[in-house]
TORRO-384205 format. One line per field, with one value per residue (C-alpha): residue number from 0; residue in three letters; y, x, z. Coordinates in pm, 1 decimal. Layout:
residues N
num <- c(NUM | ...)
residuo <- c(ALA | ...)
Y <- c(Y | ...)
X <- c(X | ...)
Z <- c(Z | ...)
//
This chain:
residues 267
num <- c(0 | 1 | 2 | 3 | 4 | 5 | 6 | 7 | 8 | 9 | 10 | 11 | 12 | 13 | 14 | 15 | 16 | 17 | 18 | 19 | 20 | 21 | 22 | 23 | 24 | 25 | 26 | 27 | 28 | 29 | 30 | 31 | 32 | 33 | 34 | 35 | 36 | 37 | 38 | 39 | 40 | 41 | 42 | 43 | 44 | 45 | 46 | 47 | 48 | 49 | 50 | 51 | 52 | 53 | 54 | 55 | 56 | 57 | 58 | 59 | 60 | 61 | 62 | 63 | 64 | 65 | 66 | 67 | 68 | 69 | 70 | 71 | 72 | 73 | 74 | 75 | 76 | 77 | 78 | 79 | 80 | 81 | 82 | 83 | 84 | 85 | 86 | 87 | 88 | 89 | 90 | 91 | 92 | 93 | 94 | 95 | 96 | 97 | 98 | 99 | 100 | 101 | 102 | 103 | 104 | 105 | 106 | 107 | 108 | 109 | 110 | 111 | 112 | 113 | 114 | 115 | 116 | 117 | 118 | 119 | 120 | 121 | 122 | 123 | 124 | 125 | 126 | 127 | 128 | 129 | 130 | 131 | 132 | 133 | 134 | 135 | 136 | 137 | 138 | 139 | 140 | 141 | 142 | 143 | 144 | 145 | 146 | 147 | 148 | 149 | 150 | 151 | 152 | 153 | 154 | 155 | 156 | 157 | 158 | 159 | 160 | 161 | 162 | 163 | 164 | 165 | 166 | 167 | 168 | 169 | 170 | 171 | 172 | 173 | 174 | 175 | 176 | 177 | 178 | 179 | 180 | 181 | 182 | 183 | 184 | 185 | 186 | 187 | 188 | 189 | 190 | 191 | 192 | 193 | 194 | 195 | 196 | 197 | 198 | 199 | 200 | 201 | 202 | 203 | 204 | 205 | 206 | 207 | 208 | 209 | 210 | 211 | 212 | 213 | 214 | 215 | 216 | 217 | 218 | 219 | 220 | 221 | 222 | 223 | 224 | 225 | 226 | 227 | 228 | 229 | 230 | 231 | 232 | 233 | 234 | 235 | 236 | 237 | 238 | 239 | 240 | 241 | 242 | 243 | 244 | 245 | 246 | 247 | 248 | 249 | 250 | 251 | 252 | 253 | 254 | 255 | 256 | 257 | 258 | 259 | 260 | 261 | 262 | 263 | 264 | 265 | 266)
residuo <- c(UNK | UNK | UNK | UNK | UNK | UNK | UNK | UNK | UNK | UNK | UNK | UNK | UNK | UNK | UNK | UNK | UNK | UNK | UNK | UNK | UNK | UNK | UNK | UNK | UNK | UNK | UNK | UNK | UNK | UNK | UNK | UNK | UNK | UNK | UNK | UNK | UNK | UNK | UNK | UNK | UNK | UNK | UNK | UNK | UNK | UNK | UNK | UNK | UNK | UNK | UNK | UNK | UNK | UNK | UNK | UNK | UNK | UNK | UNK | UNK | UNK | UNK | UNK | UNK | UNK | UNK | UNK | UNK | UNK | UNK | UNK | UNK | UNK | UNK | UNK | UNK | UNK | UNK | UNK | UNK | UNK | UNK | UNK | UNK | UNK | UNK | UNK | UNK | UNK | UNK | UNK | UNK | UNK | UNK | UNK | UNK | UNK | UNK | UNK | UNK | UNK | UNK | UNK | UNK | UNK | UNK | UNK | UNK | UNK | UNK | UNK | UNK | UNK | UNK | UNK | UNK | UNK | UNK | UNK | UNK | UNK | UNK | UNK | UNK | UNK | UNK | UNK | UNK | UNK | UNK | UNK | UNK | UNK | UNK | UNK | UNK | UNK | UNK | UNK | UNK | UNK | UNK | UNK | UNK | UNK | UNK | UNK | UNK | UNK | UNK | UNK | UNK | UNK | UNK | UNK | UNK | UNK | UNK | UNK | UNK | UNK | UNK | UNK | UNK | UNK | UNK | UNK | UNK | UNK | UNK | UNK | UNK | UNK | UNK | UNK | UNK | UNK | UNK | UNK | UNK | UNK | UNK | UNK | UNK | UNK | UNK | UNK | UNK | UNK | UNK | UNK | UNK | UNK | UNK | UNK | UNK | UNK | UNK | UNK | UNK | UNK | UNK | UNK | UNK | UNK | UNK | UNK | UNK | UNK | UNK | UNK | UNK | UNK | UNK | UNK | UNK | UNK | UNK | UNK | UNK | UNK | UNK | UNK | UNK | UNK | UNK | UNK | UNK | UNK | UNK | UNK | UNK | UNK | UNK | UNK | UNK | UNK | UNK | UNK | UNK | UNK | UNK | UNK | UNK | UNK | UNK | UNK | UNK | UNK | UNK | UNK | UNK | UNK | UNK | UNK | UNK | UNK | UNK | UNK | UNK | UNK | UNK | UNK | UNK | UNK | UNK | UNK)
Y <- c(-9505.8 | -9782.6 | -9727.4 | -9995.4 | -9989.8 | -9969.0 | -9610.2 | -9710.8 | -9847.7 | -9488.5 | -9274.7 | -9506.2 | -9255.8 | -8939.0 | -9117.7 | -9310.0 | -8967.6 | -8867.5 | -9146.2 | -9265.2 | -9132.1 | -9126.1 | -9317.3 | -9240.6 | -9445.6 | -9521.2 | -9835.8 | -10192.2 | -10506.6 | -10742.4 | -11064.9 | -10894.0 | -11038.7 | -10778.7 | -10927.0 | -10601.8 | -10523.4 | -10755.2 | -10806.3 | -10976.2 | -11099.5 | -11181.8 | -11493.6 | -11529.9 | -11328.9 | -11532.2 | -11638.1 | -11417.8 | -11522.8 | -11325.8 | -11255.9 | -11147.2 | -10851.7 | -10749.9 | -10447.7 | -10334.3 | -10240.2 | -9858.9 | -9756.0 | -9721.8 | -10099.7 | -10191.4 | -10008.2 | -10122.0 | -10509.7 | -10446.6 | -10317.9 | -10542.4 | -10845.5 | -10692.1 | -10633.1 | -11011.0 | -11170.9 | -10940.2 | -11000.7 | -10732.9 | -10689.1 | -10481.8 | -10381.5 | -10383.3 | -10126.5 | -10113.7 | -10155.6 | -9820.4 | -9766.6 | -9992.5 | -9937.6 | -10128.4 | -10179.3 | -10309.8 | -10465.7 | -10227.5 | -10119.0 | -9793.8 | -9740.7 | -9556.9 | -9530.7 | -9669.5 | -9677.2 | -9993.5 | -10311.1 | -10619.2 | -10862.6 | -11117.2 | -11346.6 | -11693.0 | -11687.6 | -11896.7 | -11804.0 | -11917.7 | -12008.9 | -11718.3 | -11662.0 | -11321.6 | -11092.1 | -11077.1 | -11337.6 | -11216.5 | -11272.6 | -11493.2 | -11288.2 | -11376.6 | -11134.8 | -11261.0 | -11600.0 | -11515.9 | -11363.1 | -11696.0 | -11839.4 | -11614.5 | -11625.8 | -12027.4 | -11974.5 | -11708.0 | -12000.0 | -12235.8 | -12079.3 | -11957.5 | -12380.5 | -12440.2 | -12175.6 | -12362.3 | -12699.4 | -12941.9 | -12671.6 | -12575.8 | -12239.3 | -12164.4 | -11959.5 | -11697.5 | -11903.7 | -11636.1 | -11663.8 | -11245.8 | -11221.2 | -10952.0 | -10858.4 | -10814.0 | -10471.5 | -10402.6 | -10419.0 | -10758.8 | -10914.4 | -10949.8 | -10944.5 | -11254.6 | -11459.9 | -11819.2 | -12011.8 | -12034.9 | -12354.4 | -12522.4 | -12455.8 | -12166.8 | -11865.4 | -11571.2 | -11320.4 | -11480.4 | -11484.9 | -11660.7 | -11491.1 | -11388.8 | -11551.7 | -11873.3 | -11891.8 | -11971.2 | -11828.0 | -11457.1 | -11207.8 | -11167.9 | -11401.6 | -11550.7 | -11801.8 | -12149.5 | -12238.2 | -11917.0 | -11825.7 | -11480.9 | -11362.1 | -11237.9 | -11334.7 | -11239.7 | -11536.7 | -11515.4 | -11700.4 | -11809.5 | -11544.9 | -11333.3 | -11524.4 | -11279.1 | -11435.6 | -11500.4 | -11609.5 | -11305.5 | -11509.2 | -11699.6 | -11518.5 | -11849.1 | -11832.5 | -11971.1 | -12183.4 | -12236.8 | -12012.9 | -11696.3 | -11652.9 | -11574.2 | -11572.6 | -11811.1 | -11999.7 | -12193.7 | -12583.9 | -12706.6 | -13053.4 | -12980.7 | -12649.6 | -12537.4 | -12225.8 | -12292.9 | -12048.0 | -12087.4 | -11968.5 | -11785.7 | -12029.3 | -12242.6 | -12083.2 | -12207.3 | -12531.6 | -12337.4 | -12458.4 | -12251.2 | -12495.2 | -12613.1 | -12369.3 | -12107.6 | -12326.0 | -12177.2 | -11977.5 | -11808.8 | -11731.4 | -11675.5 | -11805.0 | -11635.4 | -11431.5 | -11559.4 | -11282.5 | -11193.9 | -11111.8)
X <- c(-6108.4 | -5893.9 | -5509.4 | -5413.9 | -5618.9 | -5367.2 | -5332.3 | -5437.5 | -5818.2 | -5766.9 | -5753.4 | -6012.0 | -6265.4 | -6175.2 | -6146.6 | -6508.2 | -6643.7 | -6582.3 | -6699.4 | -7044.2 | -7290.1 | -7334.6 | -7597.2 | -7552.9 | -7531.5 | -7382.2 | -7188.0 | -7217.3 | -6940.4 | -7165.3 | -7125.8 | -6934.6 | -6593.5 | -6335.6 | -6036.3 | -6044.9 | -6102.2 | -6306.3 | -6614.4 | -6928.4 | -7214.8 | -7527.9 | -7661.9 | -7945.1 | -8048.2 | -7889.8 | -7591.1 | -7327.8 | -6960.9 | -6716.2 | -6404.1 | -6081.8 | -5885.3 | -5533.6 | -5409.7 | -5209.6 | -5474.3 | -5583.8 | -5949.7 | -5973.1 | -5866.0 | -6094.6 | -6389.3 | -6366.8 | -6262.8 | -6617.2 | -6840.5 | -6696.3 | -6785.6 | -7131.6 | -7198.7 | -7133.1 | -7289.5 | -7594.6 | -7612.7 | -7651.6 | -7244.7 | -7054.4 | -6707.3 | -6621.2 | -6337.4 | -6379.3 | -6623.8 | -6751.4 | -6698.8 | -6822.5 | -7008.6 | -7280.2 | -7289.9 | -7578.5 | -7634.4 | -7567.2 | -7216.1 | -7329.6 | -7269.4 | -7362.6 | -7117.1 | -7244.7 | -7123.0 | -7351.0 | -7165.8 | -7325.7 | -7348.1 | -7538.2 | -7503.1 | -7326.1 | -7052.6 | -6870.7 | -6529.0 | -6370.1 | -6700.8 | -6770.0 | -6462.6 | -6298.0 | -6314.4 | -5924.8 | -5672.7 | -5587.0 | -5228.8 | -5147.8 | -4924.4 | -4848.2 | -5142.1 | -5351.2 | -5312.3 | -5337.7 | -5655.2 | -5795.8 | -5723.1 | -5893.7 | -6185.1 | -6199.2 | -6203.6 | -6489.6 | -6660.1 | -6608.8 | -6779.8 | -7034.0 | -7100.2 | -7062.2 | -7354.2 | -7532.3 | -7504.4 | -7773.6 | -7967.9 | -8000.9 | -8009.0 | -8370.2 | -8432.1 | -8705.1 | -9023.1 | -9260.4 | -9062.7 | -9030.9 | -9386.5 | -9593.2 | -9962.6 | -10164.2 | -10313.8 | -10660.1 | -10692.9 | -10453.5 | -10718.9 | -10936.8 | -10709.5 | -10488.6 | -10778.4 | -10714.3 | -10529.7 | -10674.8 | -10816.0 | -10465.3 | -10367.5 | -10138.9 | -10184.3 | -10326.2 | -10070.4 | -9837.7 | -9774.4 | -9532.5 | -9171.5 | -9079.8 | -8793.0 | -8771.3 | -9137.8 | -9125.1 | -9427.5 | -9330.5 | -9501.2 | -9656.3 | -9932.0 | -10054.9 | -9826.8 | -9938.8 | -9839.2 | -9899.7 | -10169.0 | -10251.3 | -9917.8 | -9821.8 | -9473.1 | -9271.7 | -9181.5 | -8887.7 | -8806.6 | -8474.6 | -8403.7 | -8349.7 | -8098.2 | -7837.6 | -7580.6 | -7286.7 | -6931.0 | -6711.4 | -6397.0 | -6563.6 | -6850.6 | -7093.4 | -7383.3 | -7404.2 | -7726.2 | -7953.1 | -8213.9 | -8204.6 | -8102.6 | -8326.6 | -8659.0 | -8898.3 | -9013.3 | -9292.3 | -9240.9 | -9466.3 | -9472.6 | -9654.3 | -9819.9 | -9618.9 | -9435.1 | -9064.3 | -8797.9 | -8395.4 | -8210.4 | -7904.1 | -7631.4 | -7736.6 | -7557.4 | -7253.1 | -7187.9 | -7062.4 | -6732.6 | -6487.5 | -6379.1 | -6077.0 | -5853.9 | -5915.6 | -5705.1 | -5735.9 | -6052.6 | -5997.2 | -5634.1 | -5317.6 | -5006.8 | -4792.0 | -4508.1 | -4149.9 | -3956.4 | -3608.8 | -3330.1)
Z <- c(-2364.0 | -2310.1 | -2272.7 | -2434.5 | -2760.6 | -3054.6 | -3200.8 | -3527.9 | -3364.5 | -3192.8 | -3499.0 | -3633.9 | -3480.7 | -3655.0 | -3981.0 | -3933.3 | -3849.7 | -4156.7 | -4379.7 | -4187.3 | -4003.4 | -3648.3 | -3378.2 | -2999.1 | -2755.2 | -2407.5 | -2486.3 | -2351.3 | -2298.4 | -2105.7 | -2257.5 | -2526.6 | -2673.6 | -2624.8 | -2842.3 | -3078.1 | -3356.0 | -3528.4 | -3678.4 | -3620.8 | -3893.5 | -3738.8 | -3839.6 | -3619.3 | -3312.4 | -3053.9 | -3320.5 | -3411.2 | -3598.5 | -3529.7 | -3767.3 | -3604.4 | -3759.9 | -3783.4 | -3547.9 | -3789.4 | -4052.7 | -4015.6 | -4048.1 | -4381.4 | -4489.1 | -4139.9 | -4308.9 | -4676.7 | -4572.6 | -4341.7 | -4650.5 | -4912.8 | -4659.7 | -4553.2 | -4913.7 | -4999.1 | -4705.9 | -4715.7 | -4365.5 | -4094.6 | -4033.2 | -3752.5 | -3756.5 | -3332.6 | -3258.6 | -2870.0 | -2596.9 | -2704.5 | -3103.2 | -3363.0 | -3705.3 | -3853.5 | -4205.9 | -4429.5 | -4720.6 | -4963.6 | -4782.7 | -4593.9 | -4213.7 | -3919.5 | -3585.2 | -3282.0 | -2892.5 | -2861.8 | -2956.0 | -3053.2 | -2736.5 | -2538.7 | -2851.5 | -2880.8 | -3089.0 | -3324.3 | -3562.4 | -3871.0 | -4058.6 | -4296.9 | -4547.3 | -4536.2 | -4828.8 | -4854.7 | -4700.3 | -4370.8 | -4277.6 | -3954.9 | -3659.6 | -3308.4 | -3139.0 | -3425.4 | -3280.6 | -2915.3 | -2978.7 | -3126.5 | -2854.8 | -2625.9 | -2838.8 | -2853.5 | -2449.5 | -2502.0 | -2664.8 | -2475.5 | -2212.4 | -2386.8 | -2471.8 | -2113.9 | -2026.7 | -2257.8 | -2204.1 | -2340.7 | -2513.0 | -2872.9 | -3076.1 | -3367.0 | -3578.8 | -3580.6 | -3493.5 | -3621.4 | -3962.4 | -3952.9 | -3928.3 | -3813.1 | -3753.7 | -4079.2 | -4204.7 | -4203.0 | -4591.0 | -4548.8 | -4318.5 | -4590.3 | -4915.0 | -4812.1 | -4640.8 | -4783.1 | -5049.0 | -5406.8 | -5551.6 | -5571.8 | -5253.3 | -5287.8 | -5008.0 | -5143.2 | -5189.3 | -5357.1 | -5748.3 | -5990.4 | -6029.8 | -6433.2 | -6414.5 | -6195.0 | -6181.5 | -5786.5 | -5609.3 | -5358.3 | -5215.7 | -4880.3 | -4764.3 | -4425.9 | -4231.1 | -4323.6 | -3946.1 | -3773.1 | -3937.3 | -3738.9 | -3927.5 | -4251.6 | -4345.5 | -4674.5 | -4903.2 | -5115.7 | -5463.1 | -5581.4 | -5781.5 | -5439.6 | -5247.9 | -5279.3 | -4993.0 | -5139.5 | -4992.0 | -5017.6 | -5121.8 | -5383.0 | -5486.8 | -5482.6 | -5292.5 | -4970.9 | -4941.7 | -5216.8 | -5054.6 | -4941.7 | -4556.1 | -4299.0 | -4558.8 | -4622.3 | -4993.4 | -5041.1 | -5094.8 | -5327.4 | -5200.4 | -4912.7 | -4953.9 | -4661.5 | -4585.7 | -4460.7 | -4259.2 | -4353.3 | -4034.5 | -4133.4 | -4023.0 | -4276.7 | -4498.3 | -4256.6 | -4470.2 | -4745.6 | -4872.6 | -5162.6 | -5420.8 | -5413.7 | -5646.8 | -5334.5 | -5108.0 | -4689.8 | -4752.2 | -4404.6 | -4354.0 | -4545.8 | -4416.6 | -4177.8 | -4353.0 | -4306.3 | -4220.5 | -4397.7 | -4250.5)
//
């Protein structure tokens, strides 16, 4: 336990206790950010963003600001209370507790919008900074390289019954597998890689990219992150890594989508 945690990240644990299940585990910092609490949405394997969150808050605004942004995101989402207490959320808001935080990622910060404006303090600021060193670093380690997406496109192995069923494309070129969607009339379903062909991947339609901004509510990408669609131009099967939904923007009526300003105080 460390000393110096806040009280209120201290009584976090009784209170998350109570409201999620639990996972064990023996904890991990290596090449974990320690600027607690905060929490991190992972965009790809390697990619995390991290969102830094007041001290002040208690569990239970720490917990619902996580679900409310896990919900919207509909990415895999963990609130990090210490080295040794965090909770991952999915995409329909429930959590389990965990001792192993996320780490051995790059990280970046202020990409993703925050559910609620989050208001601007000293330690809120010094922490920043800290971070922005953390990534520095991390671009340092890095140097000339370059992050991907999954390569395999989530594929995996195909059944026995798959083997056969998904064999080929029908006579206009379209991979077995796959039919029309009711509504947008994009094809879905699973079907064999068109690039790794030893795979079977899942390929998504319009109608289910459901990551959305969670200050504005608009999506953000026009397909669904992390999946694959089929582009009809080419016949080909294509991957959307999750920070491409990075270049999402709020219009303009939501002013500073990631902070509020810092309170004046009265005297």
């Amino acid at each position: 336990m460390n000393p110096n945690k806040p009280k209120s990240l201290i009584e976090a644990s009784s209170t998350i206790e109570a409201g999620v299940s639990s996972s064990p585990g023996t904890g991990n910092r290596t090449l974990a950010f320690e600027g607690f609490p905060y929490l991190a949405t992972r965009l790809v394997s390697l990619l995390h963003h991290i969102m830094l969150l007041p001290r002040s808050w208690q569990a239970e605004q720490l917990l619902g600001f996580a679900r409310r942004q896990a919900q919207a995101n509909c990415l895999p989402t963990c609130l990090v209370l210490a080295g040794d207490l965090c909770v991952y959320f999915g995409e329909d808001g429930g959590g389990y507790r965990s001792a192993e935080i996320p780490c051995g990622a790059y990280v970046i910060s202020e990409k993703l919008a925050p559910a609620e404006p989050i208001s601007e303090s000293a330690e809120l600021a010094e922490r920043q900074r800290e971070l922005l060193l953390f990534q520095e670093a991390q671009r340092e380690n890095l140097g000339t390289g370059f992050l991907l997406g999954d390569l395999t496109k989530g594929g995996r192995p195909p059944t026995y019954d798959e083997e056969d069923r998904l064999a080929g494309t029908h006579a206009d070129g379209i991979p077995r597998g796959l039919l029309p969607c009711l509504e947008c009339g994009e094809w879905r379903g699973n079907c064999f890689d068109t690039a790794h062909r030893e795979l079977v991947v899942r390929v998504c339609c319009t109608c289910e990219n459901d990551n959305r901004c969670a200050r504005c509510g608009a999506l953000l990408h026009d397909r669904k992150l992390n999946a694959n669609y089929l582009d009809l131009s080419d016949l080909k099967i294509w991957h959307v890594p999750g920070f491409s939904g990075l270049n999402h923007r709020c219009p303009e009526k939501y002013g500073d989508r990631l902070r509020c300003p810092k309170r004046r105080e009265i005297w």
